[in-house]
C-alpha positions in Angstrom: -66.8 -34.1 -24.9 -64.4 -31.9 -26.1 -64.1 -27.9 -26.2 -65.7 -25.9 -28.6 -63.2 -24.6 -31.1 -63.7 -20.5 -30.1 -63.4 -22.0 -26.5 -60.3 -23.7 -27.4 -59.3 -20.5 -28.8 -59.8 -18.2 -25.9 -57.8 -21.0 -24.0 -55.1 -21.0 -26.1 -54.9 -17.1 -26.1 -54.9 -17.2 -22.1 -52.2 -19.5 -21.3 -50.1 -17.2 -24.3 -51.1 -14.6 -22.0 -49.7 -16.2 -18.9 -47.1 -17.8 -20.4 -45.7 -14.3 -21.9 -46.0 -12.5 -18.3 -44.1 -15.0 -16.9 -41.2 -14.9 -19.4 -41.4 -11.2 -19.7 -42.7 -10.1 -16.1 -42.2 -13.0 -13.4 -39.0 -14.6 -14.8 -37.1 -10.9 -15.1 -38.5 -9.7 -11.7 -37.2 -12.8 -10.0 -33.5 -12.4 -11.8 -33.5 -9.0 -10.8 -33.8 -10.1 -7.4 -31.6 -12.8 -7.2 -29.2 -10.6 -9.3 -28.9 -8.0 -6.5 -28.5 -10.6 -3.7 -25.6 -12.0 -5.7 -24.6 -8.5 -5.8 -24.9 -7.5 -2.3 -23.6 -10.5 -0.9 -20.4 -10.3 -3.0 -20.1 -6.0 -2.2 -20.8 -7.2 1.0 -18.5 -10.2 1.7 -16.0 -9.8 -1.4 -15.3 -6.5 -2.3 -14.1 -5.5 -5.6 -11.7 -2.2 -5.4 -14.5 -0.8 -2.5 -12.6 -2.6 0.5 -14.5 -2.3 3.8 -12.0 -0.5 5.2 -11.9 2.5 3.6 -12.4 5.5 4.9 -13.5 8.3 2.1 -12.3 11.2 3.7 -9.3 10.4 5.5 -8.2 8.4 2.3 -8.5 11.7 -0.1 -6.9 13.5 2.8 -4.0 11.7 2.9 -4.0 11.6 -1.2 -3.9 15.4 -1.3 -0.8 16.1 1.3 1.2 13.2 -0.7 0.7 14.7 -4.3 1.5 18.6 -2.7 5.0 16.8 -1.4 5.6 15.1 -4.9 6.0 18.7 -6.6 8.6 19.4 -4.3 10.4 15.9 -5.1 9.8 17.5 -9.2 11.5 20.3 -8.5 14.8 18.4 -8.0 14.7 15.2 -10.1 14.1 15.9 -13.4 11.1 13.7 -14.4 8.3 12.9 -17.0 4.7 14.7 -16.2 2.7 12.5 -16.6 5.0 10.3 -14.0 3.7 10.5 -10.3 5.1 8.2 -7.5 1.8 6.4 -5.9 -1.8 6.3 -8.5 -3.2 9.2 -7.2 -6.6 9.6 -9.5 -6.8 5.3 -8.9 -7.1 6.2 -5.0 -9.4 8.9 -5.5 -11.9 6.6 -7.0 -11.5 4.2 -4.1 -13.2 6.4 -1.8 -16.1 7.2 -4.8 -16.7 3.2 -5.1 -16.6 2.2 -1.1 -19.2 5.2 -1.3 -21.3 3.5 -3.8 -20.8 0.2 -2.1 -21.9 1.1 1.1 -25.2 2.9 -0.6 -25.7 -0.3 -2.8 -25.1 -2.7 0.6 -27.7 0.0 2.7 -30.3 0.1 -0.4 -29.5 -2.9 -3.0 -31.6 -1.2 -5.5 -30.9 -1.6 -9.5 -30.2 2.1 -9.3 -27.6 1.8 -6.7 -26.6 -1.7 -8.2 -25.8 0.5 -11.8 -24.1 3.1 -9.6 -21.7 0.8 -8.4 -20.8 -1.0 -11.1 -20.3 2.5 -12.7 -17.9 3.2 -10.1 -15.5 -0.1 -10.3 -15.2 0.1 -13.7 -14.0 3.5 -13.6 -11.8 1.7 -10.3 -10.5 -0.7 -12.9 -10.1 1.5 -16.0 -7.7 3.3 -13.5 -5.9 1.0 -11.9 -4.9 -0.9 -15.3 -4.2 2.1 -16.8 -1.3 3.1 -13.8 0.2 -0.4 -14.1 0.6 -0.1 -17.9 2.1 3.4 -17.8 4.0 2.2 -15.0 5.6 -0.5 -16.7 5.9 1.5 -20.0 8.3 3.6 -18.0 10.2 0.3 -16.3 10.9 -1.1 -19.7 12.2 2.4 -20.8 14.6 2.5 -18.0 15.6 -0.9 -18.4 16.3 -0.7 -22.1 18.5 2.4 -21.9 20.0 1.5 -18.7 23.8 -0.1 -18.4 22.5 -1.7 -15.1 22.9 -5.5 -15.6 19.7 -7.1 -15.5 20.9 -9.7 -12.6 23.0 -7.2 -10.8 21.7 -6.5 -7.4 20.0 -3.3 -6.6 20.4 -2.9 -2.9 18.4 -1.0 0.0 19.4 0.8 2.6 19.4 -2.0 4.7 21.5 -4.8 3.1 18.7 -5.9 1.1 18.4 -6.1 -2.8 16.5 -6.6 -5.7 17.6 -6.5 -9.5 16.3 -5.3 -12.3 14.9 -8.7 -13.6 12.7 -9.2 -10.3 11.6 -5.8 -10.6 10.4 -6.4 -13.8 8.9 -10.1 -13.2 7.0 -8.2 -10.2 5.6 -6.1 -12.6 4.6 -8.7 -14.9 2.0 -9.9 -12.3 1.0 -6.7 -11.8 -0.3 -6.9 -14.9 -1.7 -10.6 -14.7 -3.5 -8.9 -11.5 -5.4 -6.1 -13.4 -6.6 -8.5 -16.0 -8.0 -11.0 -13.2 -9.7 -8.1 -11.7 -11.2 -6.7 -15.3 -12.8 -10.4 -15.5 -14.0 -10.2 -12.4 -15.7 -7.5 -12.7 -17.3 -8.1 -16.3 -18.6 -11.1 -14.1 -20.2 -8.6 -11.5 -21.5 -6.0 -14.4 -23.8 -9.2 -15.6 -25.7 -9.1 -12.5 -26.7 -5.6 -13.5 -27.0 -5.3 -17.0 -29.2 -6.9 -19.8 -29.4 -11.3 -20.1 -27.5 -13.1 -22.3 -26.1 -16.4 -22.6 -22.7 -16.2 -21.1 -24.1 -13.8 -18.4 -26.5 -16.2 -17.2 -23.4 -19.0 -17.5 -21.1 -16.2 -15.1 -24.7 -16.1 -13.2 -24.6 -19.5 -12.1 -21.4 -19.5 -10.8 -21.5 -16.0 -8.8 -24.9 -17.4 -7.2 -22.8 -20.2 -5.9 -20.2 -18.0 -4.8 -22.8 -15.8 -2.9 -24.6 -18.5 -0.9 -21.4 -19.9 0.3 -19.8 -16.7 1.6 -22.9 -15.8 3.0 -23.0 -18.9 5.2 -19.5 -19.0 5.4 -20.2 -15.7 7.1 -22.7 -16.8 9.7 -20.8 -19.6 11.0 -17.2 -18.0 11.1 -15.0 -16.7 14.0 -14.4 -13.0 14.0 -10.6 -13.3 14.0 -8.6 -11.4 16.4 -5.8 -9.1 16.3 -2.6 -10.8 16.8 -0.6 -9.4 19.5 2.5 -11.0 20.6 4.3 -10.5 24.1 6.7 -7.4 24.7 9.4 -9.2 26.0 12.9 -8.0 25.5 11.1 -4.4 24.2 13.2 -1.3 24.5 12.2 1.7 26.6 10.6 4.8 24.4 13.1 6.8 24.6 14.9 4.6 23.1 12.9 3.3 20.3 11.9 7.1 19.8 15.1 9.3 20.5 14.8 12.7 20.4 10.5 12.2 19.9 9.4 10.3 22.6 7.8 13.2 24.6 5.3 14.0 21.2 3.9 10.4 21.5 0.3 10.7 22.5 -0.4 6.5 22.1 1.1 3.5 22.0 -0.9 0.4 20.4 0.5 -3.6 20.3 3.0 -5.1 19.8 1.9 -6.9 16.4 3.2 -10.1 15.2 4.0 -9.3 11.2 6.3 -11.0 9.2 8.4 -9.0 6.7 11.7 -10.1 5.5 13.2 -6.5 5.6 15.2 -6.9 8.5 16.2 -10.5 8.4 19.5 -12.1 7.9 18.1 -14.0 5.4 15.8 -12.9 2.4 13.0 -15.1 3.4 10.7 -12.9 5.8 10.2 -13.6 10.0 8.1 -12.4 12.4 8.7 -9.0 13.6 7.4 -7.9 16.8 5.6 -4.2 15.9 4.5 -1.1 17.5 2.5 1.8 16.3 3.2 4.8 18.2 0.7 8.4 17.8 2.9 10.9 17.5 2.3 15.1 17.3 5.4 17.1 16.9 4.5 20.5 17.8 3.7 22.4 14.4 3.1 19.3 11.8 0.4 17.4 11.8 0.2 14.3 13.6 1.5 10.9 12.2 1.7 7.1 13.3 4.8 5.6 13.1 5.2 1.2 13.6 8.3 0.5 15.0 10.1 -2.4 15.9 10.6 -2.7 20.0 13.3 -5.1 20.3 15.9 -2.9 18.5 17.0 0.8 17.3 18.4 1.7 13.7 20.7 4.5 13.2 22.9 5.8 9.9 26.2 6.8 11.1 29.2 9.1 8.8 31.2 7.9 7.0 32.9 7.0 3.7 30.4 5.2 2.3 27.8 8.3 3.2 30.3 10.4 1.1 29.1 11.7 -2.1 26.1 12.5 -2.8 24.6 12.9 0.8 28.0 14.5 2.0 26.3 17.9 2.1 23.7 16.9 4.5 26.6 14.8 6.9 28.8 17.1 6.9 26.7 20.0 8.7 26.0 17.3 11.0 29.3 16.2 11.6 30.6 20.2 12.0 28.0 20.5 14.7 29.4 17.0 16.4 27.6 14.7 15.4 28.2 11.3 14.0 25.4 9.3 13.5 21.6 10.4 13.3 18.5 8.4 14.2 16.9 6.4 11.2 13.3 5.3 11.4 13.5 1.9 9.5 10.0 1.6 8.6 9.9 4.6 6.0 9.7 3.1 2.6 13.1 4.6 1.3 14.4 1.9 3.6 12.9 -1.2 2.4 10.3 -1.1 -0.3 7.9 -3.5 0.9 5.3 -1.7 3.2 2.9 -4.7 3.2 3.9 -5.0 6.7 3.6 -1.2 7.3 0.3 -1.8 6.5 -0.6 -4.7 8.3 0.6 -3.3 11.6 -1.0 0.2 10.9 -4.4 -1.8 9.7 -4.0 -3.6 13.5 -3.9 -0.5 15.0 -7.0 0.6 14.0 -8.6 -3.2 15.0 -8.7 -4.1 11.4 -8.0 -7.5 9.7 -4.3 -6.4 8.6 -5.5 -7.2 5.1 -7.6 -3.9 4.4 -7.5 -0.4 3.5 -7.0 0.9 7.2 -3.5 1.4 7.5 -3.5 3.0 3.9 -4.0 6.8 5.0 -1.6 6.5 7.8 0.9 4.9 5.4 0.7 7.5 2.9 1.0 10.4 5.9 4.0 8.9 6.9 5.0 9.4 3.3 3.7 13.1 3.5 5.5 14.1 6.6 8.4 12.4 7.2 9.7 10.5 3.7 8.8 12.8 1.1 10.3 15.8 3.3 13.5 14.1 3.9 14.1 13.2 0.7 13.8 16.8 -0.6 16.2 18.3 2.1 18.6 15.5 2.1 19.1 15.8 -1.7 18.7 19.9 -1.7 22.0 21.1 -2.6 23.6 18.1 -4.2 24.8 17.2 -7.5 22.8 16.0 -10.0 26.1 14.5 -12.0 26.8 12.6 -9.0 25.9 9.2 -9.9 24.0 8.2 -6.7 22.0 10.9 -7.4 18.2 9.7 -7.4 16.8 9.1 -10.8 13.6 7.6 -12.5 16.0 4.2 -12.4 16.0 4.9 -8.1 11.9 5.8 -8.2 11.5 2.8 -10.5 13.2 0.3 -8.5 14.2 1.4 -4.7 11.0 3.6 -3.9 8.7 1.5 -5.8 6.6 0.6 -3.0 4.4 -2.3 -4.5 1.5 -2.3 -1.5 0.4 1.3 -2.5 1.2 1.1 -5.8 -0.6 -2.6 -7.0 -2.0 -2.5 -3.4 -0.8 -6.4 -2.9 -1.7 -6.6 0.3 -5.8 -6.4 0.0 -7.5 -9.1 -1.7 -10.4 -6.4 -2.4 -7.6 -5.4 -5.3 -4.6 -8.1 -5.6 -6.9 -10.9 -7.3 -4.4 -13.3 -8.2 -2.7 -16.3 -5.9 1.2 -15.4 -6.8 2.7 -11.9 -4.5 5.5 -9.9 -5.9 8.6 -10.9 -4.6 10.7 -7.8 -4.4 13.4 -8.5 -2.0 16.1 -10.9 -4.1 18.4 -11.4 -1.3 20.5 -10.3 1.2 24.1 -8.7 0.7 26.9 -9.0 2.7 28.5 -5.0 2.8 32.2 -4.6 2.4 33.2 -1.1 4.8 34.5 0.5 1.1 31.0 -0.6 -1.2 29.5 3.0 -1.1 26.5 1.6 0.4 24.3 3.3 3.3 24.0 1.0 6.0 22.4 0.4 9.4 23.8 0.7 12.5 21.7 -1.0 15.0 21.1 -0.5 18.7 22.5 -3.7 19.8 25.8 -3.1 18.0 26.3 0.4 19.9 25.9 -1.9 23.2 28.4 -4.3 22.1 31.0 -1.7 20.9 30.3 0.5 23.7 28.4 -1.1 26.6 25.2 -1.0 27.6 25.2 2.8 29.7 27.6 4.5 26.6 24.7 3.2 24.1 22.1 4.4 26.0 23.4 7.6 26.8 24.6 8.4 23.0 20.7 7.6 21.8 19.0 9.9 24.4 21.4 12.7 23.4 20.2 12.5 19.2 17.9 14.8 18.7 14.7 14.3 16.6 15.3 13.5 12.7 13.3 16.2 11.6 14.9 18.9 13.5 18.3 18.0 12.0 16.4 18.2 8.5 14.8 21.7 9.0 18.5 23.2 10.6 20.1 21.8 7.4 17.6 23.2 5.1 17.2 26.6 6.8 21.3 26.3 6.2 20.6 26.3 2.4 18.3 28.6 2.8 15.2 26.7 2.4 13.7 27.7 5.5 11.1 25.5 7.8 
């Protein structure tokens, strides 16, 4: 016996009913959910820009004293305003998105979910923005410059790049912001209105979720990777002139770099991260390798350009002056700056932990030196540092494309940087290293030792010098 037909009716009007709260109230409040698990798993286990080890405050910090030093740097090389050395504003918002993230992690509510996504796409806006203008300003130096694009570029330390690697670097710079724009536009489905190809991106985020998430629960925590201090110098070595501020000494670290290689392919270099506080600057961490010393002695190849700053030293007696060979002005690539630095603070290497300490060393010792060595030197002289030198020898890719973190560097291929290594001829006009091991086999052991402990700290020499020109502390 079948249903009456207003029976049927009413039926048929009920299961509409049901049907339409399950489409419009079930179905949306079940991808919500599963939208902010997706979410908070990724934040959580695959940070975009927001890397878990950042640290807000001390990152801004550290920000601030590098941008006060670079107007000091602008007041002796003559460039663009809108050019700045490291992506200041791109940094800032690193600590406004690890903000968000940890609120979104702690609460994953669609507010906090909207907040965040806010947040890396201002992260992203930024960062694609610096790598454009940055290499805007590459292919303007490279177009007006006579430099061959093959000819090496070389460090202070034997190593060189050219213009063409500089540039190819760059190029995946580039390739890097777009992989990180689609990743995010990925991310900014889980918290924005259905469509088709979200729900396609969906799918494959979900799986991506699930399998770090267990990925996570049956994983190691991995441990810092000290090495042995065998054959390590004393401090007073390794820190002439400086050892009596150290307050700390953390490591060694295993890190691989190929900055101080014979070859250009990088080995393992056994690193130190010493706390130091000179009396009247703030305090600073400096890595350092212990199985060797570098110094930069006078000489003809030191004339020029930097004969200002030698010559006072050499018309006080001295010869040769202690050179801290992990500032960036001596090899460009800090990813093992980093690393070592990230150790020291127990991180993985591959975070945002050794950032702050990275850019104080910038703060107090690179930036500072730079402005007193060049103070009083000719601009016509053609060592003199230009936006060719910024572009190329102090283009530090780990804190300026931030390489070294996968929470930013999205992309499989790494910038190369270093082309090779150049054999010096005594005449070439290049700064070199002496190292500590080459006083002891000119010398002898005792002479070597005894010529170190008698250099006095770096940034004494620099602040004698510049109250000499009249530039005070």
């Amino acid at each position: 016996m079948g249903l009456k037909p207003k029976t049927r009716i009413t039926y048929i009007v009920l299961c509409l009913f049901f049907c339409a709260g399950v489409f419009f109230i079930v179905i949306p409040v079940f991808f919500s959910r599963t939208n902010l698990f997706i979410l908070r798993e990724l934040t959580r286990t695959d940070p975009l820009f927001a890397d878990s080890g950042i640290n807000g405050d001390a990152l801004r910090t550290a920000v601030g004293k590098v941008e006060a030093e670079e107007e000091k740097v602008r007041n002796i090389i003559p460039i663009p305003e809108d050019f700045h050395l490291y992506p200041y504003d791109f940094m800032y918002s690193l600590a406004v998105a690890k903000a968000a993230s940890d609120r979104f992690v702690a609460d994953p509510s669609k507010k906090n979910g909207e907040t965040l996504i806010s947040a890396l796409e201002k992260s992203s806006e930024l960062y694609s923005a610096w790598v454009r203008k940055k290499t805007g300003y590459l292919d303007l130096v490279v177009s007006a410059s006579q430099w061959p694009i093959d000819q090496p570029i070389v460090f202070v330390n034997k190593k060189a790049t050219s213009l063409k690697t500089v540039r190819d670097d760059f190029e995946l710079a580039l390739k890097n912001a777009d992989a990180v724009k689609k990743e995010l536009e990925k991310r900014s489905c889980l918290s924005g209105p259905a469509s088709v190809s979200c729900l396609i991106r969906r799918s494959g985020l979900f799986a991506r979720a699930l399998r770090l998430k267990f990925a996570g629960v049956f994983s190691l925590e991995e441990s810092v990777p000290t090495v042995s201090d065998e054959d390590a110098l004393p401090l007073d070595i390794l820190f002439p002139g400086i050892d009596r501020f150290i307050t700390n000494v953390s490591g060694p670290y295993g890190v691989k770099t190929a900055c101080f290689s014979d070859s250009s392919e990088p080995h393992t270099e056994k690193i130190i991260v010493a706390d130091i506080e000179e009396r009247g600057k703030e305090p600073y961490r400096l890595p350092k390798i212990m199985t060797d010393v570098f110094y930069i002695e006078r000489g003809d190849a030191l004339l020029g350009v930097s004969s200002a700053f030698f010559q006072f030293l050499s018309d006080r007696g001295w010869d040769m002056y202690y050179q801290p060979e992990t500032l960036d002005y001596v090899c460009s690539d800090m990813t093992y700056v980093l690393e070592a630095l990230s150790y020291a603070h127990g991180g993985s290497g591959h975070d945002f932990r050794g950032v702050p300490d990275a850019l104080g060393l910038i703060a107090e010792k690179s930036l500072p030196f730079f402005v007193r060595y060049y103070s009083g030197s000719s601009s016509e002289h053609p060592r003199f540092p230009s936006l060719f030198y910024l572009l190329t020898v102090r283009s530090s890719y780990a804190l300026n494309f931030f390489n070294h973190t996968p929470a930013i560097w999205r992309i499989v291929e790494q910038p190369k940087l270093i082309d090779k290594t150049i054999r010096l001829a005594p005449s070439d006009g290049i700064v070199r290293f002496t190292r500590f091991s080459e006083l002891v086999d000119r010398f002898g052991r005792e002479i070597a030792e005894s010529k170190t402990a008698a250099l006095k700290p770096q940034s004494w020499w620099l602040e004698e010098y510049a109250t000499s020109l009249g530039g005070g502390g």
